[in-house]
N, C-alpha and C positions, 0 to 999 in steps of 0.2 A: 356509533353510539346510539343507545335506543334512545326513543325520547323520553322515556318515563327517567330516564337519567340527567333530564334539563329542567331549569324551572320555565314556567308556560306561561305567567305573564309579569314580567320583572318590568321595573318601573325606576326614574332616576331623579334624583331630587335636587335641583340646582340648574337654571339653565346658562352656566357661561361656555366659557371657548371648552373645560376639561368635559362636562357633565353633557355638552353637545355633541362630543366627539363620542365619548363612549354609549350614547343614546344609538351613535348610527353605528356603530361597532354591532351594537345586538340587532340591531332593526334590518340588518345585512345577511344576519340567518334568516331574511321572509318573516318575520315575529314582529307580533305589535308590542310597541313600546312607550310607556306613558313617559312624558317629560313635564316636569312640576318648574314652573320658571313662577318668578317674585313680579318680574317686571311682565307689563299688559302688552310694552310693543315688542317685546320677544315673544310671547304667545302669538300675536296676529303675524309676526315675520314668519314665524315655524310653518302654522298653520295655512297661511296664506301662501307663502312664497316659496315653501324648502329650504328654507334657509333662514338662519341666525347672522341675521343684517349688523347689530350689534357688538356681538362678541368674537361670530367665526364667521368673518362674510367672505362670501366668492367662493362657499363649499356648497353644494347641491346635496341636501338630505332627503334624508325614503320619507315614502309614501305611509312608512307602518307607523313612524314617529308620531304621535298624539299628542299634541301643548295641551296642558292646564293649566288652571293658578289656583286649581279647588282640592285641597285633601284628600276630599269624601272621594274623589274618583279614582284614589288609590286601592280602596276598602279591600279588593281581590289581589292587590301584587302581591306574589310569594317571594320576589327578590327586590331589595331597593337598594339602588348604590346611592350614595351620600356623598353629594358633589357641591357641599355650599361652603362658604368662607367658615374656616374656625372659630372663631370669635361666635358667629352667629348660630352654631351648628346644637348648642344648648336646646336653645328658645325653638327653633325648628324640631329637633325631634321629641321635646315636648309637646309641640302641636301638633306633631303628627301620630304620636302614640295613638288617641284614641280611634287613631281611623283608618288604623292598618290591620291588616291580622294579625293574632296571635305570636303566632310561627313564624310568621315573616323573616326570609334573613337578611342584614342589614352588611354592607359591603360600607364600610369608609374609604372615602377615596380624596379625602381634605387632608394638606397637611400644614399642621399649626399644633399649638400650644396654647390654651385656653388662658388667656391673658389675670383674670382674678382666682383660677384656681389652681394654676401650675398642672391640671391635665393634658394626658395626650388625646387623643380623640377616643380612643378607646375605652380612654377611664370614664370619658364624657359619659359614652354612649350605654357605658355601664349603670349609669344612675338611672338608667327607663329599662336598659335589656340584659337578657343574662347575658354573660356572656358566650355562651354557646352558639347564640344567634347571630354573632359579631365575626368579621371579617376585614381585612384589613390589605387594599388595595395600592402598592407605590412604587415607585421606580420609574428612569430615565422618561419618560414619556412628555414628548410637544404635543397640544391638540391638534394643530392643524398638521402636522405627520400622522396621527390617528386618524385622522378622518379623511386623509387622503389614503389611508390604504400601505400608509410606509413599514416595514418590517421595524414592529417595537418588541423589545423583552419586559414584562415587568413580574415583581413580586407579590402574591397570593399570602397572606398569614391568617391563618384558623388553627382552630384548636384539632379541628378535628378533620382530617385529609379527605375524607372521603365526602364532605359538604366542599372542600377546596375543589374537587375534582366537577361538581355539579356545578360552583359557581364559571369556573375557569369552561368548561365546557357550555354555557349558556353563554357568553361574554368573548369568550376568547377565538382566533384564527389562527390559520397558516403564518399569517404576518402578524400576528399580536398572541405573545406567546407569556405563557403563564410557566412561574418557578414558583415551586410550592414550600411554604415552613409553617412553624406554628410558634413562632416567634414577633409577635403583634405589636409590643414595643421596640421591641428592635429594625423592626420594618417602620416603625413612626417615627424614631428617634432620627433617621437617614435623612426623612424627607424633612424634618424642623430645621435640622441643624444646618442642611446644604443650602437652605433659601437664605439664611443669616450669612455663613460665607459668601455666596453667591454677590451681596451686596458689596463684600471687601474685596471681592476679584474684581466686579464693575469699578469699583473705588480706583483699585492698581491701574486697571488699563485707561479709566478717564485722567486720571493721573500721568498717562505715559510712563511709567514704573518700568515695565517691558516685560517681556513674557517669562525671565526668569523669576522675577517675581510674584508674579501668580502664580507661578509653578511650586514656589517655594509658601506661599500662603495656601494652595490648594492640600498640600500633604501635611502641612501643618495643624491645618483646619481638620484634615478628617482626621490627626491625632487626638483635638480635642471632643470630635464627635465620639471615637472610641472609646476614649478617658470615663466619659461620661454616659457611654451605651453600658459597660461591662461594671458600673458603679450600681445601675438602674435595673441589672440582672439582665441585661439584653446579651445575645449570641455572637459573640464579634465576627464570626460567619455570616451572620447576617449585614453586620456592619461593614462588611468587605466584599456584599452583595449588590446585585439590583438596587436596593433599595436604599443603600447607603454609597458606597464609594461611585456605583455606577449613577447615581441621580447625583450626587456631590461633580463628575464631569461633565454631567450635559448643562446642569446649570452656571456653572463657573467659566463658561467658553460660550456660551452663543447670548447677541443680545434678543433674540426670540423668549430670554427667560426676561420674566416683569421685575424678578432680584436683582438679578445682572445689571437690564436698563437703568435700574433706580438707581445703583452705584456707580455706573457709567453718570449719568445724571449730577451726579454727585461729587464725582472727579471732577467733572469738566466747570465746575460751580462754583467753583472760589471760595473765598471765605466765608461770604454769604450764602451759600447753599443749604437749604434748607428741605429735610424729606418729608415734612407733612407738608408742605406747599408744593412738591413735585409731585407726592401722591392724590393731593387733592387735585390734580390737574389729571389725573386719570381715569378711564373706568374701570379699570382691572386693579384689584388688590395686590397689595407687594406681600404678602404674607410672612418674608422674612422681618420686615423692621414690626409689624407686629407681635411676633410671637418673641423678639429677640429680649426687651426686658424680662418676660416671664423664663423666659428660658437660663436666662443668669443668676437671678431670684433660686430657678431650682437647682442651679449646679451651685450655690453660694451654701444654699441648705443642706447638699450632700457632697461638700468640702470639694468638690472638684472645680481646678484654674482651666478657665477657658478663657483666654486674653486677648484673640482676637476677637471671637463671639462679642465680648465686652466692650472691645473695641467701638462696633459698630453697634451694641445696645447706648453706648452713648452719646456715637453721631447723628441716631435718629432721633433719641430723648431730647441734642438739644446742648446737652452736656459739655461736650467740647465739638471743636472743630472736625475735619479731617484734617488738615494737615497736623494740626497737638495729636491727634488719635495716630497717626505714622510716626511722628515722632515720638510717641511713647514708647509704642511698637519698635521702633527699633532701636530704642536706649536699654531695652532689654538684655539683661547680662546674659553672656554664652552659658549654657548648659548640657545636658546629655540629651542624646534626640531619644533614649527610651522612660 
């Protein structure tokens, strides 16, 4: 691939375990890579040590990696991937508009549901860029399988294949393999909806439930991610892609995902379990019980039942318990599984 087919100085914006991981994914092509972190002691850990002491510790990073915590040193990147929590990913690329280029193209790689406006991050990032400029990064992936080098697949969505092919080739390896569509809500929709189950499968196993049962909440759940992708005009190929079915199993089976743990957390907690008291004991965001009211809010508005989704949008609200949220669950009358 020539170079004039790569972008030459892409930049990442967010420094936790995901945004550190795919900083050395690029900085592995020999390429300098600027990393925008919020916090001062991941900047000095990067910078000083190789390493991201806080979020991905015990992985030795290159030499090309760059910390910041200033904009202005962005002003040259032609590529930014966009690796900060949902919720905050507004206020961010508001402040980073004025100090990017133009042309700059913009790789989302968060996945949530914008909690006050029922956006995907796409629609977010609509309100500053066209969308032409927009890209849409998700699927099965661990950071610290990323940045060890482990054979990952994930999903690419742009409009337009041929900026797929320049981003994927700037980014992408042997081991870290890009599947291309142009289906950008349909790749967002995978990774909302799998962090909300992901919490009901930790639920089931902290529970002891047994494996039949998350077997049977796992296909159930990506029913209602379907229900809800093909309502929203999303590709149900897609939703039985990378970015949907395939990130729907890595999170609902390993407690390496922070959804998972949280409803592991949650099972094992008794009556009194409570998830903003387990979240606030963390440094990692659970992104599914954030985005999960917003998320039921939008499928209430375009008539589509998603009951387990709701389930668990009301055992992090607070609403009911888990054990009432099981027994709802399964006081549910039989029906048709289509």
């Amino acid at each position: 691939m020539q170079e004039s087919s790569k972008f030459t100085k892409p930049c990442v914006i967010g420094a936790g375990a995901w945004g550190t991981a795919l900083a050395e994914l690029i900085a592995r092509h020999e390429r300098p890579v600027k990393l925008w972190a919020f916090e001062e002691a991941v900047i000095q850990s990067i910078g000083q040590q190789n390493e991201n002491t806080l979020y991905l510790p015990g992985i030795k990073l290159s030499s090309h990696i760059t910390p910041t915590g200033d904009m202005q040193d962005l002003s040259d990147c032609d590529l930014i991937l966009m690796v900060t929590p949902a919720q905050h990913m507004s206020q961010i690329l508001r402040n980073l508009k004025p100090h990017i280029s133009h042309d700059a193209i913009i790789v989302l790689c968060a996945k949530g549901l914008e909690q006050k406006s029922l956006k995907f991050m796409s629609e977010v990032a609509s309100d500053y860029f066209d969308i032409s400029r927009l890209a849409v990064l998700s699927g099965p992936s661990f950071a610290a399988d990323v940045a060890k080098g482990l054979p990952t697949a994930v999903t690419l969505a742009c409009q337009n294949m041929a900026l797929g092919e320049k981003i994927s080739t700037t980014i992408g390896h042997p081991h870290f393999r890009f599947y291309m569509c142009d289906d950008l809500i349909g790749a967002e929709i995978g990774g909302v909806v799998k962090n909300i189950l992901a919490i009901a499968c930790g639920i089931v196993d902290g529970r002891g439930m047994g494996e039949s049962a998350r077997a049977a909440l796992t296909a159930r759940g990506y029913a209602e991610m379907t229900r809800l992708g093909i309502k929203l005009g999303a590709n149900p190929q897609t939703l039985g892609g990378l970015a949907g079915l395939g990130d729907l199993i890595l999170t609902c089976t390993s407690t390496n995902s922070r959804n998972y743990s949280l409803g592991i957390a949650l099972g094992e907690g008794g009556q009194d379990a409570n998830a903003a008291d387990i979240m606030a004991s963390r440094r990692s965001v659970s992104e599914g019980a954030l985005s999960a009211p917003a998320l039921i809010e939008l499928a209430t508005k375009h008539q589509v039942e998603m009951p387990i989704c709701n389930a668990i949008a009301d055992i992090v609200a607070g609403h009911v318990s888990v054990d009432m949220a099981i027994s709802q669950l399964l006081a549910r009358p039989f029906t048709s599984e289509i």
